[in-house]
DSSP file (Angstrom, degrees, kcal/mol; ACC not computed):
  #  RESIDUE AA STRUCTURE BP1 BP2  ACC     N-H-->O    O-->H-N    N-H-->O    O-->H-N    TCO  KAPPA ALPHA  PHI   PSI    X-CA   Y-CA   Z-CA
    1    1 A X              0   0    0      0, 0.0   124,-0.1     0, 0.0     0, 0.0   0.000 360.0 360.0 360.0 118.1    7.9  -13.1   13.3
    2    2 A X        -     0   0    0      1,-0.1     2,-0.4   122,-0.0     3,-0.1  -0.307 360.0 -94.3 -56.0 156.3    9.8   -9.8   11.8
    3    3 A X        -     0   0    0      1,-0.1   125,-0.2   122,-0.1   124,-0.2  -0.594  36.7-101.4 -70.5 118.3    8.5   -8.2    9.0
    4    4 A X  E     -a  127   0A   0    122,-1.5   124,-1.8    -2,-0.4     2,-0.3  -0.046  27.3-127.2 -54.3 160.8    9.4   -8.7    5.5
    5    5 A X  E     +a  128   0A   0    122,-0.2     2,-0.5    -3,-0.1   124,-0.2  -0.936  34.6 172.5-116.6 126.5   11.7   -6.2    3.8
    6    6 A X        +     0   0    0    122,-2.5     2,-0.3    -2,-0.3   124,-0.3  -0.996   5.0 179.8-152.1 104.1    9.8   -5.0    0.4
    7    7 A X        +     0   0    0     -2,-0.5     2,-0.3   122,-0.3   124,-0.2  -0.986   8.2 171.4-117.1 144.9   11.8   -2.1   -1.3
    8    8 A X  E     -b  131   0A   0    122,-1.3   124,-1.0    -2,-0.3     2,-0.4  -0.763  31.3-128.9-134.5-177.8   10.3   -0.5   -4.7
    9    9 A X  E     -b  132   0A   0     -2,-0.3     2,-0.5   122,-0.2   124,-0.2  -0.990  19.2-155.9-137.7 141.6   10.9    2.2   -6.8
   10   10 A X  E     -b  133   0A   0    122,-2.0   124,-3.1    -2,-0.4     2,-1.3  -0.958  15.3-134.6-134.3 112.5    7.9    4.4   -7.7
   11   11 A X  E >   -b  134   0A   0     -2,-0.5     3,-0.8   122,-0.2   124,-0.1  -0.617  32.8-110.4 -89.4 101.0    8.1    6.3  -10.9
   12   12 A X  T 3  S+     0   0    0     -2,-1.3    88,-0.3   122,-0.7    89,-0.1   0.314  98.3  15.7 -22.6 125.6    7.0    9.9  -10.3
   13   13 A X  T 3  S+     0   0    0     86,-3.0    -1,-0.2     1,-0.2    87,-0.2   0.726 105.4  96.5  97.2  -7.5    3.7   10.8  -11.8
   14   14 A X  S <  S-     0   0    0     -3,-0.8     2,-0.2    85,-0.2    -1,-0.2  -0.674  77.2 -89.7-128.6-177.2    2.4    7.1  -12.6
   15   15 A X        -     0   0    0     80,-0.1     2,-0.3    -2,-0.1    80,-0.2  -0.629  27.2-139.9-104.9 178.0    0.1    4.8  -10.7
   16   16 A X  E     +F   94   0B   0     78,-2.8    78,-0.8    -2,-0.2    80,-0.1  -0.712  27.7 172.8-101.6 148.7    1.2    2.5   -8.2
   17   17 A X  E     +F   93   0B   0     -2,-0.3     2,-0.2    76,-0.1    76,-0.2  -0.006  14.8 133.3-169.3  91.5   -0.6   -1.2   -8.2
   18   18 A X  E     -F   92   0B   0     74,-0.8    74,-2.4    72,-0.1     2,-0.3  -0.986  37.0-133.0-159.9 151.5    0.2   -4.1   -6.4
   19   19 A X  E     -F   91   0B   0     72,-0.2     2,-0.4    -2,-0.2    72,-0.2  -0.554   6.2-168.8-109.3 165.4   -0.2   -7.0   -4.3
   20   20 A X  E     -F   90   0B   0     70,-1.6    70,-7.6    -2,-0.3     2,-0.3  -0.933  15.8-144.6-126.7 155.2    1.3   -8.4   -1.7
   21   21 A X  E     -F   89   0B   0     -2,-0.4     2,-0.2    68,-0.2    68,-0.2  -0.971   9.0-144.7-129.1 136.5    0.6  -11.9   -0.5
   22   22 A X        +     0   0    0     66,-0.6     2,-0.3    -2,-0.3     8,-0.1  -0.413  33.3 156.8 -88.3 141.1    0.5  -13.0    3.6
   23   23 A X        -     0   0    0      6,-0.2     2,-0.2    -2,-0.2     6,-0.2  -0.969  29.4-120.9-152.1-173.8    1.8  -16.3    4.3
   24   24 A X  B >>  -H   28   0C   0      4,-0.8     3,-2.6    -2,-0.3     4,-1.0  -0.818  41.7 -88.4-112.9 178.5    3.2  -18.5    6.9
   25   25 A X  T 34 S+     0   0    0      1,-0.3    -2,-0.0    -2,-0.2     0, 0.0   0.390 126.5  51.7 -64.7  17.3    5.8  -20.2    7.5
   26   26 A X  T 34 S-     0   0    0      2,-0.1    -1,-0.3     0, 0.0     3,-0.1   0.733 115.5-111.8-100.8 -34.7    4.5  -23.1    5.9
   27   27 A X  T <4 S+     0   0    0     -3,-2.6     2,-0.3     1,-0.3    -2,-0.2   0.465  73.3 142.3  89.7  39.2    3.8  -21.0    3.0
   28   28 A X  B  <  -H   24   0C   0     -4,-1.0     2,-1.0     1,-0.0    -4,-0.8  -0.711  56.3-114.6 -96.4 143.1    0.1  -21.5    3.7
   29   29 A X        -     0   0    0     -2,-0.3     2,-0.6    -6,-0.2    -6,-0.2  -0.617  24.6-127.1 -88.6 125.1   -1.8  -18.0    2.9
   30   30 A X        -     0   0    0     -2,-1.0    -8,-0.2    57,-0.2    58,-0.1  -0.418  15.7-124.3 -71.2 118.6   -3.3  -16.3    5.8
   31   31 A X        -     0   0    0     -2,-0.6    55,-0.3     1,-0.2    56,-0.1  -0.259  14.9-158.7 -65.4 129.7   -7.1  -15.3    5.4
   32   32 A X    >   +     0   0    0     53,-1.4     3,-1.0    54,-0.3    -1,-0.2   0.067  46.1 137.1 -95.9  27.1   -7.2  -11.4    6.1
   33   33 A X  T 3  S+     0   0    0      1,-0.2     2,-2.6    53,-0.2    24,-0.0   0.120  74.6  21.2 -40.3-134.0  -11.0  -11.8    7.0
   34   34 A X  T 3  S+     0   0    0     83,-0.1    84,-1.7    22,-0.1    85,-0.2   0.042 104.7 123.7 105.5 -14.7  -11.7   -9.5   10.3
   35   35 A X    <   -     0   0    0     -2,-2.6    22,-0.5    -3,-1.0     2,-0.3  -0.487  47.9-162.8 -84.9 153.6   -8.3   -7.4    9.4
   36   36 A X  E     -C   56   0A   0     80,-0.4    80,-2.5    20,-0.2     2,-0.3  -0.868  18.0-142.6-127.1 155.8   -8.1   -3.7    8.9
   37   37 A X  E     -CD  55 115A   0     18,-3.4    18,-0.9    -2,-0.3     2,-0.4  -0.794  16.8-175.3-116.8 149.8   -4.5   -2.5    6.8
   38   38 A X  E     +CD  54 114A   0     76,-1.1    76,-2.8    -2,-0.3     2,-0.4  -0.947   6.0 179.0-149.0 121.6   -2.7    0.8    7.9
   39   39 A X  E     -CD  53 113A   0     14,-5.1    14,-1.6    -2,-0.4     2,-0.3  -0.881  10.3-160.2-130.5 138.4    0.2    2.0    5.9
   40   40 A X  E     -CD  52 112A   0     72,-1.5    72,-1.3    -2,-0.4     2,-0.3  -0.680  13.8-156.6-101.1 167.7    2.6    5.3    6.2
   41   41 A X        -     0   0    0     10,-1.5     2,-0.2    -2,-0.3    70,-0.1  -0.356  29.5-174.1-120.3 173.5    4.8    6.8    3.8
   42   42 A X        -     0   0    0     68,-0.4    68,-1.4    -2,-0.3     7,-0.2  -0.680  36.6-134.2 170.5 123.8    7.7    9.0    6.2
   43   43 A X  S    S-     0   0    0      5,-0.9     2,-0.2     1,-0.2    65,-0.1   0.786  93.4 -28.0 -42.0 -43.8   10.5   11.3    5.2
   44   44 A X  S >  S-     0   0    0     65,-0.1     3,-2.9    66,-0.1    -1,-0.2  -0.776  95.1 -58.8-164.8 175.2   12.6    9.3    7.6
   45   45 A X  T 3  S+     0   0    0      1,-0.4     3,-0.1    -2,-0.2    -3,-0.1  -0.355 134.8   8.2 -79.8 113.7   11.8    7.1   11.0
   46   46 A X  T 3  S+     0   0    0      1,-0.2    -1,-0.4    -2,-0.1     3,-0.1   0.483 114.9 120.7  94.3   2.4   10.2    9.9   13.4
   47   47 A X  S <  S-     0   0    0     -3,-2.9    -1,-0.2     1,-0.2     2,-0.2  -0.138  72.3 -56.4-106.7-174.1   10.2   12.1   10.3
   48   48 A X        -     0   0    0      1,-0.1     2,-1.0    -3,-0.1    -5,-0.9  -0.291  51.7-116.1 -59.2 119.9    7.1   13.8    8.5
   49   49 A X        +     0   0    0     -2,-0.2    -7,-0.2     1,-0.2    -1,-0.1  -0.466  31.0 177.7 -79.9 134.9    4.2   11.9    7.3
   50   50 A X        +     0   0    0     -2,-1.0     2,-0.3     1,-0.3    -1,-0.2   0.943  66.7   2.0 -70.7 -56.5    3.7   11.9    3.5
   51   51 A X        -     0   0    0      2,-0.0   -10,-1.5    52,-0.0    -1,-0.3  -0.903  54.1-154.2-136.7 160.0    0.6    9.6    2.8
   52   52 A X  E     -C   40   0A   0     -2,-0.3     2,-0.8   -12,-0.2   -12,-0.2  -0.997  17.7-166.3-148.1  99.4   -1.6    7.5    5.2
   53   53 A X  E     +C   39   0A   0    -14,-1.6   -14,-5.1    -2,-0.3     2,-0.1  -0.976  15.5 168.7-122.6 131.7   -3.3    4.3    3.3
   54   54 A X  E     +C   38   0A   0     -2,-0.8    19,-2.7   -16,-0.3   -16,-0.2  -0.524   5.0 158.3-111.9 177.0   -6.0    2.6    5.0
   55   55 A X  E     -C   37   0A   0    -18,-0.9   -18,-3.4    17,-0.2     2,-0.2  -0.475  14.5-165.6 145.1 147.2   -8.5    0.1    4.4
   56   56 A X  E >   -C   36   0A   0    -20,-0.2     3,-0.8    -2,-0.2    19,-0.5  -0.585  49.9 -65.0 -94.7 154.0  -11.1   -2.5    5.3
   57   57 A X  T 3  S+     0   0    0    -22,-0.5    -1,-0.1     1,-0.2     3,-0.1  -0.681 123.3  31.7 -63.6 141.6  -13.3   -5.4    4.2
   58   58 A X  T 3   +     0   0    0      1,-0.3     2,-0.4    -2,-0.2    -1,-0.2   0.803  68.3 146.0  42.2  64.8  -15.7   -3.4    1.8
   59   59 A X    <   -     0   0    0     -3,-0.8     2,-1.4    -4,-0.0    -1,-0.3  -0.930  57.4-126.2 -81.3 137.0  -13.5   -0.8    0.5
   60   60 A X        -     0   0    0     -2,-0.4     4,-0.1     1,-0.2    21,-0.0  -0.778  30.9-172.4-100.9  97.2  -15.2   -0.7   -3.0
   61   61 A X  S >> S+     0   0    0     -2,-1.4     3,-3.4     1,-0.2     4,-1.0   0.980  76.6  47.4 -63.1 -57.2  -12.2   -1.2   -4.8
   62   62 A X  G >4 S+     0   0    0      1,-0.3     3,-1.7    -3,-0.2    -1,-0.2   0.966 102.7  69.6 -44.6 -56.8  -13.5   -0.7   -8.4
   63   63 A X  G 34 S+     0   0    0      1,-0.2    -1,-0.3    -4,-0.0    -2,-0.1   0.662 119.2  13.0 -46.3  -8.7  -15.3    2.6   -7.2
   64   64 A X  G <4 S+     0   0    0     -3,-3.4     2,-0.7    -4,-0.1     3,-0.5   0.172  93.1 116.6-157.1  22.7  -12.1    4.5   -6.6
   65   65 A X  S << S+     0   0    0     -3,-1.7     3,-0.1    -4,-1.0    -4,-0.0  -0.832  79.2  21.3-121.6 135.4   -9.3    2.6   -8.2
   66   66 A X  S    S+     0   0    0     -2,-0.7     2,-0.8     1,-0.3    -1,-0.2   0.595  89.5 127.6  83.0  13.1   -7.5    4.5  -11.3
   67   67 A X    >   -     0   0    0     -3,-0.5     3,-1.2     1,-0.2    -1,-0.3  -0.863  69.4-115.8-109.6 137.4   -8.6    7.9  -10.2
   68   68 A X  T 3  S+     0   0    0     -2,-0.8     2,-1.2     1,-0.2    30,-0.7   0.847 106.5  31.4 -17.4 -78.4   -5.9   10.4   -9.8
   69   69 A X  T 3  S+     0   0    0     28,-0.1     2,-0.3    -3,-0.1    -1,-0.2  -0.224  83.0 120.6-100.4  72.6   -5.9   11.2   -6.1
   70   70 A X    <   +     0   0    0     -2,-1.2    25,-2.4    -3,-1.2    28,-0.3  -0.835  27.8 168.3-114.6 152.2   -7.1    7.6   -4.7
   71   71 A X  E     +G   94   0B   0     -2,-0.3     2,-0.3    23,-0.3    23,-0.2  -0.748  28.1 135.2 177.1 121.9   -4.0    6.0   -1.9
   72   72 A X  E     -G   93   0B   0     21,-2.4    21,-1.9    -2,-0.3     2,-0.3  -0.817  50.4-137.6 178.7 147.9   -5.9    2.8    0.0
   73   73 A X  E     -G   92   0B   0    -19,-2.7     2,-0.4    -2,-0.3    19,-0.2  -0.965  19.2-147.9-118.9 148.3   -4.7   -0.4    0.6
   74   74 A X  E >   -G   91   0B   0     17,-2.2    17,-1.3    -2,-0.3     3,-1.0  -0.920   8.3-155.8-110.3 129.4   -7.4   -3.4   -0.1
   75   75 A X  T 3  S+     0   0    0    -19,-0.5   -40,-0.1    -2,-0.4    13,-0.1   0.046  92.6  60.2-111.4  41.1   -7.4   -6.8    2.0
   76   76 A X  T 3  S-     0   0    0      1,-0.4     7,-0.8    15,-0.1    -1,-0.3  -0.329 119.0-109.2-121.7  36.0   -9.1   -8.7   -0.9
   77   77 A X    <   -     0   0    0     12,-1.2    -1,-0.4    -3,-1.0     4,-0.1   0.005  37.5 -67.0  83.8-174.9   -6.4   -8.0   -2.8
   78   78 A X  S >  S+     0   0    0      2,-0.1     3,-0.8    -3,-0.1     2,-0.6   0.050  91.7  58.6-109.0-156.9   -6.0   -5.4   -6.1
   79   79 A X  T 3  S-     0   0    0      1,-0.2    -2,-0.0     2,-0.1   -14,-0.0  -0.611 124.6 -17.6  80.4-134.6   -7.9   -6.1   -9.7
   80   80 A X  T 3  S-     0   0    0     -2,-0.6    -1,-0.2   -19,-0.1    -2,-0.1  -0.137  89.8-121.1-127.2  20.1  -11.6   -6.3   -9.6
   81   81 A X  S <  S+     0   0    0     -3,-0.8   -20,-0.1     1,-0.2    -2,-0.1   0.672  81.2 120.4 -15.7  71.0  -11.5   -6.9   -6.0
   82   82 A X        +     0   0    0     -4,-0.3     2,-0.8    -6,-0.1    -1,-0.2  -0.239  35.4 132.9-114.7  34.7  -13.2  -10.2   -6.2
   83   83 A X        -     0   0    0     -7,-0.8     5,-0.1    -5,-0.2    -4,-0.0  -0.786  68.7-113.9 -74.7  98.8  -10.0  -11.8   -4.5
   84   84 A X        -     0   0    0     -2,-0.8     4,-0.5     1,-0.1     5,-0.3  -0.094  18.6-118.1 -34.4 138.6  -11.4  -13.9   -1.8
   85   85 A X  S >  S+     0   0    0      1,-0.2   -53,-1.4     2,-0.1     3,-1.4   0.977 115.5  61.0 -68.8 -48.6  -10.3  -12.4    1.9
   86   86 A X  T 3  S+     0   0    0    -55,-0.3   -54,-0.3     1,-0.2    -1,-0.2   0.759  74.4  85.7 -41.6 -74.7   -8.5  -16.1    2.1
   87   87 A X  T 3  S-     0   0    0      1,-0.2    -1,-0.2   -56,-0.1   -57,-0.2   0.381  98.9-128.3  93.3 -62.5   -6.4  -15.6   -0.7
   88   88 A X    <   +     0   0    0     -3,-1.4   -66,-0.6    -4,-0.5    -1,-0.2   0.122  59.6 147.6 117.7 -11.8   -3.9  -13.9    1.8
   89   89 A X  E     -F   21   0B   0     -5,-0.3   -12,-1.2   -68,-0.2     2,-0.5   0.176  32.9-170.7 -50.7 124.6   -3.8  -10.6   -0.8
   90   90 A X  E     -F   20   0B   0    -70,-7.6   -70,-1.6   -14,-0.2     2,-0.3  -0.686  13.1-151.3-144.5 120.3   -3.3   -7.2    0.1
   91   91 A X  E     -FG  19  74B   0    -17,-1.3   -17,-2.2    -2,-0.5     2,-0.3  -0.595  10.6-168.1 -77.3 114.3   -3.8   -4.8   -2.8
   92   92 A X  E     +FG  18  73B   0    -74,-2.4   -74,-0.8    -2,-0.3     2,-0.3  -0.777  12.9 169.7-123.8 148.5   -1.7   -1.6   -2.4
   93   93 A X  E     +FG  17  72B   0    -21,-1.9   -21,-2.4    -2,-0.3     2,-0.3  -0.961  17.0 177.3-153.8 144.3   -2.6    1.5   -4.9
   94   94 A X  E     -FG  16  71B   0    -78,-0.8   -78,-2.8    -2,-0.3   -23,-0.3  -0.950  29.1-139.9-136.1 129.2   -1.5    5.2   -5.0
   95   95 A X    >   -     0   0    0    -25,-2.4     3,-3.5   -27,-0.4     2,-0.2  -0.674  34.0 -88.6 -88.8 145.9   -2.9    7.0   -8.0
   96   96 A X  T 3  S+     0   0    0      1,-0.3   -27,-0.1    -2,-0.2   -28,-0.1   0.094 115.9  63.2 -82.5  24.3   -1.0    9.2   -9.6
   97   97 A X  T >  S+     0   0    0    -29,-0.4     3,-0.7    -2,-0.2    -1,-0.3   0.545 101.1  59.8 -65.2 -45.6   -1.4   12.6   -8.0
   98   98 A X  T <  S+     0   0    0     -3,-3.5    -2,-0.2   -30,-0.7    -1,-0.2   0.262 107.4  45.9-102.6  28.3    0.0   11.1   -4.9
   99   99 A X  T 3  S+     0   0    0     -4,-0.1   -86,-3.0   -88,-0.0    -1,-0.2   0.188  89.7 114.9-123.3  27.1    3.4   10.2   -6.8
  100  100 A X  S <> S-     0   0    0     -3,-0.7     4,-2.3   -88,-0.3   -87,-0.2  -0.001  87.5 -95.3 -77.8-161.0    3.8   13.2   -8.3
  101  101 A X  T  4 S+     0   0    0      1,-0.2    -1,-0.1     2,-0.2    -4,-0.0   0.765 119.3  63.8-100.0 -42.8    6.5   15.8   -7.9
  102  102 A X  T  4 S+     0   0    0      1,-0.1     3,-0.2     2,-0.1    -1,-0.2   0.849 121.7  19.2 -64.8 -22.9    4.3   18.0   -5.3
  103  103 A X  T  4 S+     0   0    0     -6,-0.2     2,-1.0     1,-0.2    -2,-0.2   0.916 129.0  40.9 -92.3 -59.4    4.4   14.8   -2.7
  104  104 A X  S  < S+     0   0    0     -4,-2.3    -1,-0.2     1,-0.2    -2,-0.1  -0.612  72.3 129.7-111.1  91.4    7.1   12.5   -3.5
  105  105 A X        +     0   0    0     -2,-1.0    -1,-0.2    -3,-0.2     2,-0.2   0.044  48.3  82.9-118.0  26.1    9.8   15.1   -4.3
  106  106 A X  S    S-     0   0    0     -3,-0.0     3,-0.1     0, 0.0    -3,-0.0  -0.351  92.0-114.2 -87.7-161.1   12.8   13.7   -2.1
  107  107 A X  S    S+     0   0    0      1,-0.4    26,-1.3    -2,-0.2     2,-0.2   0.605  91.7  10.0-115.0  -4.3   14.7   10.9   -3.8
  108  108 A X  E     + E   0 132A   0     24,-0.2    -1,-0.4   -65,-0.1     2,-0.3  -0.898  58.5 177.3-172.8 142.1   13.5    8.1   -1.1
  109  109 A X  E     - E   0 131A   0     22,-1.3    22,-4.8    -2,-0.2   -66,-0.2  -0.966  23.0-118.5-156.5 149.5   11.3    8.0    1.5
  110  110 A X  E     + E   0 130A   0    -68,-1.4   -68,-0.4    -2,-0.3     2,-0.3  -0.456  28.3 164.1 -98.7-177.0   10.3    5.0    3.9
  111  111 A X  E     - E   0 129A   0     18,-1.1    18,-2.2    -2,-0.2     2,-0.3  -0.993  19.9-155.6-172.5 163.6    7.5    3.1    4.8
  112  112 A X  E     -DE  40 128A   0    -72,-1.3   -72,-1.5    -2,-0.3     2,-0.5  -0.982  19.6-134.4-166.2 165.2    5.7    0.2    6.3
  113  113 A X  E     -DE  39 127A   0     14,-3.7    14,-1.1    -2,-0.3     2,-0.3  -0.851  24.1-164.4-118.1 140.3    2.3   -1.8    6.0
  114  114 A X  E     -D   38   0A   0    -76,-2.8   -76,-1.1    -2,-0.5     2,-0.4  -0.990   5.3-161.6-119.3 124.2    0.6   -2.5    9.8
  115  115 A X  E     -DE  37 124A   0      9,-2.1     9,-0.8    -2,-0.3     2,-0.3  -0.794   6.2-169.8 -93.7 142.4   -2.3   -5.5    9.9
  116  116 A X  E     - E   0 123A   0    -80,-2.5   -80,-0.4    -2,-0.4     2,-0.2  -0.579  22.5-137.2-165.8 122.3   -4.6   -5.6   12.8
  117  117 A X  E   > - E   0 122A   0      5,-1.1     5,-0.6    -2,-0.3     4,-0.3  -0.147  13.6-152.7 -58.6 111.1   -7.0   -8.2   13.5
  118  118 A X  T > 5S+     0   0    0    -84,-1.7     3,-1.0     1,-0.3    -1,-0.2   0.938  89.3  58.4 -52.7 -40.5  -10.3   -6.4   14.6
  119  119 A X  T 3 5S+     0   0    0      1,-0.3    -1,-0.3   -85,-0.2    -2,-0.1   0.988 129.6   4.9 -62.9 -46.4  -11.4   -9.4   16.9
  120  120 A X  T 3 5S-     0   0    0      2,-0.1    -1,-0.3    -3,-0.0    -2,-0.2  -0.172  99.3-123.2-141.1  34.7   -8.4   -9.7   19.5
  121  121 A X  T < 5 +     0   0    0     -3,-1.0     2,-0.6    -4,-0.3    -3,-0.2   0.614  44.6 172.1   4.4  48.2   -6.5   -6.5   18.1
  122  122 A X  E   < - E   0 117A   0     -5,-0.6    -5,-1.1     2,-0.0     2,-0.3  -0.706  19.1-155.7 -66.8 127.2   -3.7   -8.4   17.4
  123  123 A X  E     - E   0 116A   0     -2,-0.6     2,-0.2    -7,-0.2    -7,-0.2  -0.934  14.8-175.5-137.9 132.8   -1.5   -5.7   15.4
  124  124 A X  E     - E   0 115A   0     -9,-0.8    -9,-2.1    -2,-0.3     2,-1.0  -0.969  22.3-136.7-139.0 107.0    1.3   -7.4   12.9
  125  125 A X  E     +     0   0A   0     -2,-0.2   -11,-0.2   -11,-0.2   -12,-0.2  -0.457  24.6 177.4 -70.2  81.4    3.9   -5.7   10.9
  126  126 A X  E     -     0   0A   0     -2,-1.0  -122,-1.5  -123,-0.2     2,-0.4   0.847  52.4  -7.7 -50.3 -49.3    4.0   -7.2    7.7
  127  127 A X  E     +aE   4 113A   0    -14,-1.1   -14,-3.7    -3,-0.2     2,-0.3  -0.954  51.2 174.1-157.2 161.6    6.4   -5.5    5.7
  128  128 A X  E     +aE   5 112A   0   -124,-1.8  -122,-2.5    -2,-0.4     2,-0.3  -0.953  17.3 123.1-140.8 158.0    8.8   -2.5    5.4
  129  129 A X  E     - E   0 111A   0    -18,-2.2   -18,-1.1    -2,-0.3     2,-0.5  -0.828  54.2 -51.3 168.9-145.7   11.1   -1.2    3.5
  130  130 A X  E     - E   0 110A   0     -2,-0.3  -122,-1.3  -124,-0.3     2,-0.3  -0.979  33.4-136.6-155.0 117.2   12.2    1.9    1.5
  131  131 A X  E     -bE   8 109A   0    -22,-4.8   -22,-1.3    -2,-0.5     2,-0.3  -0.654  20.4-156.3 -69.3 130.6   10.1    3.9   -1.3
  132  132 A X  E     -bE   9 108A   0   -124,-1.0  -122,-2.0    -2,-0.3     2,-0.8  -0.848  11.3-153.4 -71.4 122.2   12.9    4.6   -4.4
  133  133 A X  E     -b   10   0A   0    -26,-1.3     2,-1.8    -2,-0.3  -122,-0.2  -0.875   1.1-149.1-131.1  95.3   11.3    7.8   -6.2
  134  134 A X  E     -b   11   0A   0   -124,-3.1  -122,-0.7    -2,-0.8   -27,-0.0  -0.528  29.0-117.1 -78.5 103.2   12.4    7.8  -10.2
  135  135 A X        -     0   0    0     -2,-1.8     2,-0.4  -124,-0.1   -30,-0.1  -0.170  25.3-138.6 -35.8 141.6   12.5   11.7  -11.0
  136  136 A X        -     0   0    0      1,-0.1     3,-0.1  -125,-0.1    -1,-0.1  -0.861  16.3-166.8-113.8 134.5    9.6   11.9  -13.9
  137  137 A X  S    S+     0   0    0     -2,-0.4     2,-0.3     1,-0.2    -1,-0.1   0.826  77.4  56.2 -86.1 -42.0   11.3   14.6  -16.9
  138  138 A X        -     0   0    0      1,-0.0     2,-0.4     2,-0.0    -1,-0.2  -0.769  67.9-174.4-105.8 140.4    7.7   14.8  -18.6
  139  139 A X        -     0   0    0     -2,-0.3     2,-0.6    -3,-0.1  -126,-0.1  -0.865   6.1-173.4-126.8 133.5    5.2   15.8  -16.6
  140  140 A X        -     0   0    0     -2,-0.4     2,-0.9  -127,-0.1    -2,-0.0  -0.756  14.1-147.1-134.5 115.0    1.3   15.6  -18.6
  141  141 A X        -     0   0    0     -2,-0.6    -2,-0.0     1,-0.1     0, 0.0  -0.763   6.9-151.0 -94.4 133.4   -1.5   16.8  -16.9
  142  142 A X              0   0    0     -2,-0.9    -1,-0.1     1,-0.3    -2,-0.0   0.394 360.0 360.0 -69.9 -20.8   -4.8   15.3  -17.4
  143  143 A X              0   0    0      0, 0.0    -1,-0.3     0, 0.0    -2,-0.1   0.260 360.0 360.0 -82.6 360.0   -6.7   18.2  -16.8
């Protein structure tokens, strides 16, 4: 099966937080038990990496989600990460230090989310597609 095609636009400066949901072609959701999530961020294909999100079963989503420089993908999904591994969810977050101006300062950048089943290292691209980067005018720092 190719890999869905998932383009977004990412507003400089804010946080990112969303899920994406596995299915098949039945539209049945695929349990991400035993999976680990890998995703890159890339200037272009062969080009420089920008960000590297990872994640496992028992990332402690709540411990690190909504802080500035946090970038993880969750495979129980986003929220309060009590999303059952069944569910098919996979929670993507960049806090907003890694969308600011000093990282994502070109106007587009790609990317693409890689699964792979720890048991039988079966490795599946889910999806790909092209980061849209909305220039931020006001910039507020927190600090």
């Amino acid at each position: 099966m190719a890999a869905g095609k998932y383009s977004f636009t990412v507003e400089q400066g804010n946080t990112v937080d969303f899920d994406i949901q596995w299915t098949d072609s039945g539209s049945n959701k695929i349990d991400l038990a035993g999976y680990e999530a890998a995703m890159n961020i890339k200037t272009e294909y062969g080009g420089t990496v920008i960000l590297t999100l990872t994640s496992s079963i028992g990332n402690d989503y709540t411990a690190v989600r909504n802080k500035s420089g946090s970038a993880f993908l969750s495979v129980s999904g986003s929220g309060d990460c009590d999303t059952p591994t069944a569910s098919g969810s996979l929670g993507v977050y960049l806090g907003y230090t890694n969308t600011s101006a000093s990282t994502l300062s070109n106007d587009e950048y790609l990317y693409d989310i890689e699964l792979t089943n720890t048991a039988n290292e079966k490795r599946t691209r889910l999806v790909e597609g092209t980061i849209y980067v909305a220039k931020a005018v006001t910039t507020v720092d927190p600090t």
